[in-house]
Wavefront OBJ file of the C-alpha trace (Angstrom):
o trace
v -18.435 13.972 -19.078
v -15.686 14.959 -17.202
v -16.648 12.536 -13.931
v -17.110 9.254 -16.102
v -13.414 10.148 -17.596
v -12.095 10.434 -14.143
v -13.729 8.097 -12.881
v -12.138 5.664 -16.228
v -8.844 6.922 -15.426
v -8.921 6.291 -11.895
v -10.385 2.585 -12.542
v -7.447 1.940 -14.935
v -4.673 3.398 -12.106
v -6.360 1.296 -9.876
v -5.566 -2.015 -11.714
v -2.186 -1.156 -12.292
v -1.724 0.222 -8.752
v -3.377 -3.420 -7.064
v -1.000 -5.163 -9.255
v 2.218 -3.494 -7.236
v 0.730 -4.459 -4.288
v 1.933 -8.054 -3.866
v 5.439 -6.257 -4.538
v 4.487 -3.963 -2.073
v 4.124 -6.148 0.925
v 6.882 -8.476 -0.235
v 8.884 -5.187 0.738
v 7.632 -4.686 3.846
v 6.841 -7.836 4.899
v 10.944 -9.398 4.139
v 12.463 -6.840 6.631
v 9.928 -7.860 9.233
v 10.068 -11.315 8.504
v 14.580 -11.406 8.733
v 14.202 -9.542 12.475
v 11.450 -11.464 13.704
v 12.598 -14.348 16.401
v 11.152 -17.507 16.731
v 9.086 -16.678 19.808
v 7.514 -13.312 18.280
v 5.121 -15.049 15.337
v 2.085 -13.901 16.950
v 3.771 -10.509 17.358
v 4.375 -11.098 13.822
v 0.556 -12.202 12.384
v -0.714 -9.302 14.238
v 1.401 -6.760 12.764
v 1.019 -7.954 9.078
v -3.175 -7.904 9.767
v -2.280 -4.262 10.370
v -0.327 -3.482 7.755
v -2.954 -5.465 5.319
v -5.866 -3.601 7.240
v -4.288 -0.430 7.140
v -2.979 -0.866 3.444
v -6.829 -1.790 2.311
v -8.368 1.210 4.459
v -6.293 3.534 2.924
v -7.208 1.727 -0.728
v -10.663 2.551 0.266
v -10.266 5.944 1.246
v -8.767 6.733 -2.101
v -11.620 5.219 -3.871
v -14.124 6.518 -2.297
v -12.405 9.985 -4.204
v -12.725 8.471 -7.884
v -15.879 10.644 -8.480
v -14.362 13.674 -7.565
v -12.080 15.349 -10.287
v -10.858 18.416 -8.286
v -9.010 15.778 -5.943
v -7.422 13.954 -8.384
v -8.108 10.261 -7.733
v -6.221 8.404 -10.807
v -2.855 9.503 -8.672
v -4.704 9.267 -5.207
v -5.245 5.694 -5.760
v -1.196 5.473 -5.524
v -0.946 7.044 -2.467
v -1.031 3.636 -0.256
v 1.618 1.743 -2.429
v 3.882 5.132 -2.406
v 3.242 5.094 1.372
v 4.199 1.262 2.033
v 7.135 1.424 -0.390
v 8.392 4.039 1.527
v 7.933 1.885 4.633
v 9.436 -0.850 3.285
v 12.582 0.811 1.671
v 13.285 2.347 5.266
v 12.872 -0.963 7.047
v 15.489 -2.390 3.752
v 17.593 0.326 4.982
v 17.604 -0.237 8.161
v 18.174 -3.954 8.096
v 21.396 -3.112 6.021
v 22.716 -1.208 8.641
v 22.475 -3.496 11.227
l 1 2 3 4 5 6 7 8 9 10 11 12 13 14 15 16 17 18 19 20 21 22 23 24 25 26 27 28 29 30 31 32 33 34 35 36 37 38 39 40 41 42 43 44 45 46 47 48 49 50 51 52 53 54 55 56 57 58 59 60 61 62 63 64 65 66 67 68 69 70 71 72 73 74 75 76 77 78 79 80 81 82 83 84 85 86 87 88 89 90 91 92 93 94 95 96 97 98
């Protein structure tokens, strides 16, 4: 009983967590975008595959977790948007400065 509840709850925290993601790699992805120079775009492609590939391993990862309670997985599953908004609010923050 207690698996199919966390593994409800973690379900539901996933659908709200893949909904933030489009916010999420707006975030990162404006920073990168503003420094980028007209020469770099295949710099540029490459490092947003990462940060997609990365993002969606790291999605995975979590999931994989959903059937285990003692890990926690409904707040695991937030771990890659936490992650990437921290990213992206440093990046933010750095742009400002400059």
């Amino acid at each position: 009983m207690l698996r199919k509840r966390t593994i409800l709850r973690t379900e539901l925290s996933k659908r709200f967590s893949n909904a933030l993601v489009v916010v999420t790699f707006v975030l990162v992805g404006i920073p990168l975008a503003i420094t980028a120079q007209r020469r770099e775009t295949s710099i540029g492609i490459a490092m947003s595959i990462c940060i997609a590939f990365t993002y969606f391993i790291f999605v995975v990862l979590t999931d994989t977790m959903k059937g285990k309670a003692n890990f926690h997985p409904e707040i695991l599953i937030w771990l890659p948007n936490v992650v990437y908004l921290t990213l992206g609010s440093v990046l933010f923050y750095r742009l400002a400065k400059r």
